[in-house]
Z-matrix of the N, CA and C atoms (Angstrom, degrees):
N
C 1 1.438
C 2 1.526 1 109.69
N 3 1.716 2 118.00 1 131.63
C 4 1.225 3 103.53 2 170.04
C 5 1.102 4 128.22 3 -121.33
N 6 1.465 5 122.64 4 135.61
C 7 1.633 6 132.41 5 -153.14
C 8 1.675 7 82.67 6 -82.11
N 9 1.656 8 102.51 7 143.39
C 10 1.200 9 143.23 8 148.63
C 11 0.958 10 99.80 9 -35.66
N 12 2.030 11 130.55 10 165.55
C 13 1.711 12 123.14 11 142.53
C 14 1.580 13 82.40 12 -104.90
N 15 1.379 14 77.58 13 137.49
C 16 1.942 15 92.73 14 149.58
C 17 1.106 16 124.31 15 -101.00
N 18 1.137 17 107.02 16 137.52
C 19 1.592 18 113.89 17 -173.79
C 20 1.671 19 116.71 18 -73.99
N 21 1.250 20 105.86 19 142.81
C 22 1.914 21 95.72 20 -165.28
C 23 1.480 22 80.45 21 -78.47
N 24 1.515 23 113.36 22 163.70
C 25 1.462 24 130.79 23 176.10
C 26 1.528 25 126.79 24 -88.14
N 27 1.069 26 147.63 25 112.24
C 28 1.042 27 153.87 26 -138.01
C 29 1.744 28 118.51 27 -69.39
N 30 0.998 29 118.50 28 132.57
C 31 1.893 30 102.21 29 -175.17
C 32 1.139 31 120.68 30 -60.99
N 33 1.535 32 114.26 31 -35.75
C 34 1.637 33 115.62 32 -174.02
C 35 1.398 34 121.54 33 -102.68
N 36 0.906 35 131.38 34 148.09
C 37 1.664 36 122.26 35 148.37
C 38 1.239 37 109.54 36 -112.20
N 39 1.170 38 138.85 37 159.13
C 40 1.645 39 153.40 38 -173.15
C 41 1.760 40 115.65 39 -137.30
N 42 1.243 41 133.49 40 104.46
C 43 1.057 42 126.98 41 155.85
C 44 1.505 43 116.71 42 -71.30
N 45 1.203 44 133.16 43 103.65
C 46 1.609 45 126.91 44 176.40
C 47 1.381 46 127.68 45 -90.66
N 48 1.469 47 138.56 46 126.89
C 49 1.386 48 115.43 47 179.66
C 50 1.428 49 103.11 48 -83.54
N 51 1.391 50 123.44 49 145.62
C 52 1.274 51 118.83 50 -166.73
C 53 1.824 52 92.68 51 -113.38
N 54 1.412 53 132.48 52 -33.30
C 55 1.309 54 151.70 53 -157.39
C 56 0.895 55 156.08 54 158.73
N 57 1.230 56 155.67 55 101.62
C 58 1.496 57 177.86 56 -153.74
C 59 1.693 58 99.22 57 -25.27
N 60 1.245 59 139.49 58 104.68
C 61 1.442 60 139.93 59 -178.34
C 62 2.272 61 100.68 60 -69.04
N 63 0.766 62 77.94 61 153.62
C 64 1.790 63 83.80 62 178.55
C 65 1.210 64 114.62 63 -58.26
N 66 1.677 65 119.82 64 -1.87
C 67 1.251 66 118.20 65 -177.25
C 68 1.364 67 100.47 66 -110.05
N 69 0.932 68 164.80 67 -18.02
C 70 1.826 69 158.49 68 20.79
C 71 1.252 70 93.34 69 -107.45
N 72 1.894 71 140.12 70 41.23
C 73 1.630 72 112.58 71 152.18
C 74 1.482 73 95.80 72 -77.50
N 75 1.712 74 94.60 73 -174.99
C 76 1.617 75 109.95 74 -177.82
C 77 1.590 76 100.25 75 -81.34
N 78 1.262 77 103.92 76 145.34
C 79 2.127 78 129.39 77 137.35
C 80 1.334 79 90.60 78 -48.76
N 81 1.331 80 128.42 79 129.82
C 82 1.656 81 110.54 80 134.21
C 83 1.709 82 107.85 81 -160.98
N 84 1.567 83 105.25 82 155.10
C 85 1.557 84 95.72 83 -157.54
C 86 1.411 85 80.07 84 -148.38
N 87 1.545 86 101.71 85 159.63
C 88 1.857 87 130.93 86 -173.07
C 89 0.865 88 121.13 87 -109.45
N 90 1.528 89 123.03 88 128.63
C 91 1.277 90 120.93 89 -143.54
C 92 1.883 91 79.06 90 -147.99
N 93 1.605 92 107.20 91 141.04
C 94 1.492 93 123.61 92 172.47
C 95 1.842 94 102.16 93 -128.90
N 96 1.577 95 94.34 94 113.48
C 97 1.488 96 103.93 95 176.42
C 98 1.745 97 112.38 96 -130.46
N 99 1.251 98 105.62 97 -174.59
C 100 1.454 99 102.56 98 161.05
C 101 1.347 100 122.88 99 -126.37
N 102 1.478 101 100.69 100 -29.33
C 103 2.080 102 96.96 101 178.77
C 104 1.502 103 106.41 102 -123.74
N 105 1.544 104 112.14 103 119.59
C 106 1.279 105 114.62 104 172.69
C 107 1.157 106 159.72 105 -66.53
N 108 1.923 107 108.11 106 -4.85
C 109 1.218 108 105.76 107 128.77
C 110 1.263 109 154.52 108 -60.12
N 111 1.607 110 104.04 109 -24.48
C 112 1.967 111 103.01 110 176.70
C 113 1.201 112 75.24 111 -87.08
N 114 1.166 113 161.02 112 -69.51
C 115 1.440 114 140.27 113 -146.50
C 116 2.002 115 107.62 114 -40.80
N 117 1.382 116 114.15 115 -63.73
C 118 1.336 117 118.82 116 173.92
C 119 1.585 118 105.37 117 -45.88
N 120 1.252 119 124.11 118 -47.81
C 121 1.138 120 124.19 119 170.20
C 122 1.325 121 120.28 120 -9.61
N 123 1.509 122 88.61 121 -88.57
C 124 1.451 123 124.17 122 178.64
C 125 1.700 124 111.53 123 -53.88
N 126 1.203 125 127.93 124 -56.21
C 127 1.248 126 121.47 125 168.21
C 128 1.387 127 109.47 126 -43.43
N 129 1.563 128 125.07 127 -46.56
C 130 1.606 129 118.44 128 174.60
C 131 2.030 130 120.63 129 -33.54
N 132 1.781 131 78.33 130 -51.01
C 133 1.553 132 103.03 131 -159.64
C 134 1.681 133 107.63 132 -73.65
N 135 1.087 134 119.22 133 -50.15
C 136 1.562 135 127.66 134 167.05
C 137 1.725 136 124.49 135 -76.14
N 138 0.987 137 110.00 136 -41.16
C 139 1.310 138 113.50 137 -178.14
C 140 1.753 139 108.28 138 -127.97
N 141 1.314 140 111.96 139 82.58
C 142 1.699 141 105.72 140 -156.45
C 143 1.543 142 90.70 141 -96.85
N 144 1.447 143 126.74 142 43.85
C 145 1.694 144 120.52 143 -175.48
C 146 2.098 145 95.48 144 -160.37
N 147 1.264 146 97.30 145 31.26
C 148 1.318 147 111.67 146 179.71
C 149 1.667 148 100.94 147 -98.95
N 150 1.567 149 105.07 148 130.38
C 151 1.519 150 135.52 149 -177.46
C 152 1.427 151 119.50 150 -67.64
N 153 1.201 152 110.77 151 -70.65
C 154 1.315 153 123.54 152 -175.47
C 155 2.040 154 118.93 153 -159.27
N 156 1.513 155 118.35 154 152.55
C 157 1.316 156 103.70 155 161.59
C 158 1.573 157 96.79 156 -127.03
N 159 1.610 158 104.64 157 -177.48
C 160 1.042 159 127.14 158 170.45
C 161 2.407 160 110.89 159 -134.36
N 162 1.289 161 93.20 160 120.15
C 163 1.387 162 101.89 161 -176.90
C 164 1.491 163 106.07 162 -89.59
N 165 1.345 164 112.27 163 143.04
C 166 1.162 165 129.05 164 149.90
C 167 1.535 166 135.27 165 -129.53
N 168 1.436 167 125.23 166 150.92
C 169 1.507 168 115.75 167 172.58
C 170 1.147 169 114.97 168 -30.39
N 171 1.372 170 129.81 169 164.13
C 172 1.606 171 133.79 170 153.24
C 173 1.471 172 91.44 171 -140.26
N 174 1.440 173 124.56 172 31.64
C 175 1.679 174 101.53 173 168.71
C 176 1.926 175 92.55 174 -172.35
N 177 1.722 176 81.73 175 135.97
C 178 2.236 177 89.28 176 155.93
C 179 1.635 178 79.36 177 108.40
N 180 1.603 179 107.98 178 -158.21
C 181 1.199 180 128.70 179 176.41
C 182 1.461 181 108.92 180 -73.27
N 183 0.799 182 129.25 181 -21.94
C 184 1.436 183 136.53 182 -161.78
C 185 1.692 184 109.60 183 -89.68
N 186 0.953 185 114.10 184 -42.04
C 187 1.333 186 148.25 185 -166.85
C 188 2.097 187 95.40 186 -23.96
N 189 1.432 188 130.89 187 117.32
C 190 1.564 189 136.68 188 166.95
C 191 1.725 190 83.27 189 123.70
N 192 1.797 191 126.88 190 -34.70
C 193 0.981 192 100.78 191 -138.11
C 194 1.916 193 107.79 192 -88.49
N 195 1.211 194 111.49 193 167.01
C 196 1.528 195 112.14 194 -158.59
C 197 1.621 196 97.36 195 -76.99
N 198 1.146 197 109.88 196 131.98
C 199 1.640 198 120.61 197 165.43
C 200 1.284 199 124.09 198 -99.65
N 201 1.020 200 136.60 199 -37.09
C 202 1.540 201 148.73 200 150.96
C 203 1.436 202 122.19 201 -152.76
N 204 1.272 203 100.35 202 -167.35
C 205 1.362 204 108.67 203 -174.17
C 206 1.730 205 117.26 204 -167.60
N 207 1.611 206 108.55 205 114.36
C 208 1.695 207 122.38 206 -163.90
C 209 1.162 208 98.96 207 -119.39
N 210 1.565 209 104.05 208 155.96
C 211 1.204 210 126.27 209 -175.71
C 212 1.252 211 109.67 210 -108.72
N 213 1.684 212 120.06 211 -173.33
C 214 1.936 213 109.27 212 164.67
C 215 1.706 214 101.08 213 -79.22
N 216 1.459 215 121.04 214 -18.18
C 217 1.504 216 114.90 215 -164.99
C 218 1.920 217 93.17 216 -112.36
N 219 0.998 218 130.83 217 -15.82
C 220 1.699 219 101.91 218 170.94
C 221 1.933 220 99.29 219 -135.40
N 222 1.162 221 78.31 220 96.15
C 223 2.383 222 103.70 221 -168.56
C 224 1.231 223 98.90 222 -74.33
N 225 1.608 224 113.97 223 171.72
C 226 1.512 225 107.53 224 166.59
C 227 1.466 226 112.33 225 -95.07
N 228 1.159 227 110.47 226 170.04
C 229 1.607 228 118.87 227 -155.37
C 230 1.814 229 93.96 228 -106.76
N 231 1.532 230 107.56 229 -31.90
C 232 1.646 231 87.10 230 -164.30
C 233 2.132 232 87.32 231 -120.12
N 234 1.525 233 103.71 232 -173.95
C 235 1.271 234 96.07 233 160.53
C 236 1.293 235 139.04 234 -107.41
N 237 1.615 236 126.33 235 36.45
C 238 1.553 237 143.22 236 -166.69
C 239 1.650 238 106.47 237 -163.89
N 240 1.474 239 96.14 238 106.44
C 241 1.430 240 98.01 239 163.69
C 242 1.809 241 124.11 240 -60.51
């Protein structure tokens, strides 16, 4: 029999607002990473008109609850909340 790999589960999740819909609710899309600089990265590179996110756990006891929250003008400085 051959076992699957499972993929280990990611530390972060990120809701990001990416932009104002024509009706003025938010764009916003979910994103599961682990280090928050390539994450900002990547938001640069794909979505380079993105507002703000908000992080939360995705693992342990803690896991939904909010860890911070960056903008495009005050980023995180390291890569682990």
């Amino acid at each position: 029999m051959v076992q699957k790999n499972k993929k280990k589960p990611k530390n972060y999740v990120a809701i990001v607002k990416i932009k104002n819909n024509t009706d003025g609710t938010a764009y916003c899309v979910k994103y599961r990473f682990d280090d928050l600089l390539k994450f900002t990265g990547f938001l640069d590179r794909e979505w380079s008109s993105w507002k703000w996110y908000n992080v939360y756990s995705n693992k342990g006891k803690n896991k939904e609850t909010q860890l911070g929250s960056f903008t495009n003008r005050d980023r995180p400085v390291k890569g682990k909340l």
